[in-house]
C-alpha positions as CSV (number, residue, x, y, z in Angstrom):
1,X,0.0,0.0,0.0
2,X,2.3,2.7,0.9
3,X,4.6,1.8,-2.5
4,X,1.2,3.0,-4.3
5,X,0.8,5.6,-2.3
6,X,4.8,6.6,-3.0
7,X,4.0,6.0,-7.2
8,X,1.5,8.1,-6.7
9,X,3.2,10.6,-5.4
10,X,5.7,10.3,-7.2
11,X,3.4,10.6,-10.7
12,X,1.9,13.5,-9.6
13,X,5.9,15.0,-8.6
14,X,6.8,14.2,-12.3
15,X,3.3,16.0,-13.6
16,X,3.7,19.0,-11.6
17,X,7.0,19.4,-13.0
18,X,6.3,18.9,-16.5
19,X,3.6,21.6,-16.7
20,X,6.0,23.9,-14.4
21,X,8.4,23.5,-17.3
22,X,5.8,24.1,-19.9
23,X,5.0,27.3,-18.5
24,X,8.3,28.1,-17.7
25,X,9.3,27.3,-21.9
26,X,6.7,30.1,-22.2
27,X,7.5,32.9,-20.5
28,X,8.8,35.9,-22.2
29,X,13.0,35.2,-21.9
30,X,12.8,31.9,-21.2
31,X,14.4,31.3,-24.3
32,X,17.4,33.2,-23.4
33,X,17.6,31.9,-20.1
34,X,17.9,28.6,-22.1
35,X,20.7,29.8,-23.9
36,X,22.4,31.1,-21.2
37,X,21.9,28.0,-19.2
38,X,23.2,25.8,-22.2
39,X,26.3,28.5,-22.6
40,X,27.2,27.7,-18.9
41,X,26.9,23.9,-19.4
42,X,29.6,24.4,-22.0
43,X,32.0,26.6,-20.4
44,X,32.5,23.9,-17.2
45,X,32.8,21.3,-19.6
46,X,35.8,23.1,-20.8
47,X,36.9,24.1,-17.5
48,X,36.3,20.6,-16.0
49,X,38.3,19.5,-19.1
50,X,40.9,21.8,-18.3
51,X,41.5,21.0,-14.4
52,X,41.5,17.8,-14.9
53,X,45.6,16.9,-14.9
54,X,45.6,19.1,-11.8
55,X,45.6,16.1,-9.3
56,X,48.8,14.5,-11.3
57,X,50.7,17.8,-11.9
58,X,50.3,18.8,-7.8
59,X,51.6,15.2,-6.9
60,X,54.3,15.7,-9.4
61,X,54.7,18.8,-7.9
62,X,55.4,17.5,-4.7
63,X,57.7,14.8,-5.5
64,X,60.1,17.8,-7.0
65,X,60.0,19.9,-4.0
66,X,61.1,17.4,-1.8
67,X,63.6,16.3,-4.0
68,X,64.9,20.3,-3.8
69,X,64.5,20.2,-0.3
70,X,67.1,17.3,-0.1
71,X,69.4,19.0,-2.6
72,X,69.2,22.4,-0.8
73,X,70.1,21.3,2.6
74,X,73.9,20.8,3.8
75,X,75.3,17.2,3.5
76,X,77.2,15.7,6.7
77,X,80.5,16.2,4.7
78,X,80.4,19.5,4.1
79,X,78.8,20.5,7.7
80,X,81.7,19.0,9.4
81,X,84.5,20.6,7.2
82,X,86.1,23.8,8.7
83,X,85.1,26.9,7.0
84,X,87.4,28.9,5.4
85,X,88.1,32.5,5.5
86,X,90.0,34.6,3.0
87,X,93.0,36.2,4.3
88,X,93.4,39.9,3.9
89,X,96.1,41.0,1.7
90,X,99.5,42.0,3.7
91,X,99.2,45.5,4.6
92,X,101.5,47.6,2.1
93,X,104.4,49.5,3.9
94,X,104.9,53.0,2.4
């Protein structure tokens, strides 16, 4: 009973919304808003076909700057070695 009772429901959803977009098709501007509506569905197409290497490209990303990280910082070798300083040039006698 209460599946019937859902169909029903249901059915008369689906009816309601038809004539809602009959009317709707009818209104002054509706055919622009159409258009406009259409024009939007295309440009996130292309957007969401243009995003979609992100993902890949940020873990790639990743992988590099890590991989500078471990060039940038000292090694053990060259942390223990004494620095060196120039010498200044031997003062000139006049």
């Amino acid at each position: 009973m209460a599946d019937t009772k859902q169909q029903d429901l249901l059915g008369r959803f689906a009816d309601l919304s038809e004539g809602a977009l009959q009317r709707l098709s009818e209104a002054p501007g509706a055919d622009r808003a159409v258009q406009a509506f259409k024009g939007l569905a295309d440009k996130v197409d292309e957007l969401q076909r243009r995003t979609r290497g992100f993902e890949e490209l940020e873990k790639r990303l990743a992988k590099l700057e890590k991989r500078v990280d471990g060039l940038a910082k000292p090694s053990r070798a060259a942390s223990g070695s004494r620095s060196h300083t120039p010498k200044s040039p031997p003062a000139k006698k006049t």
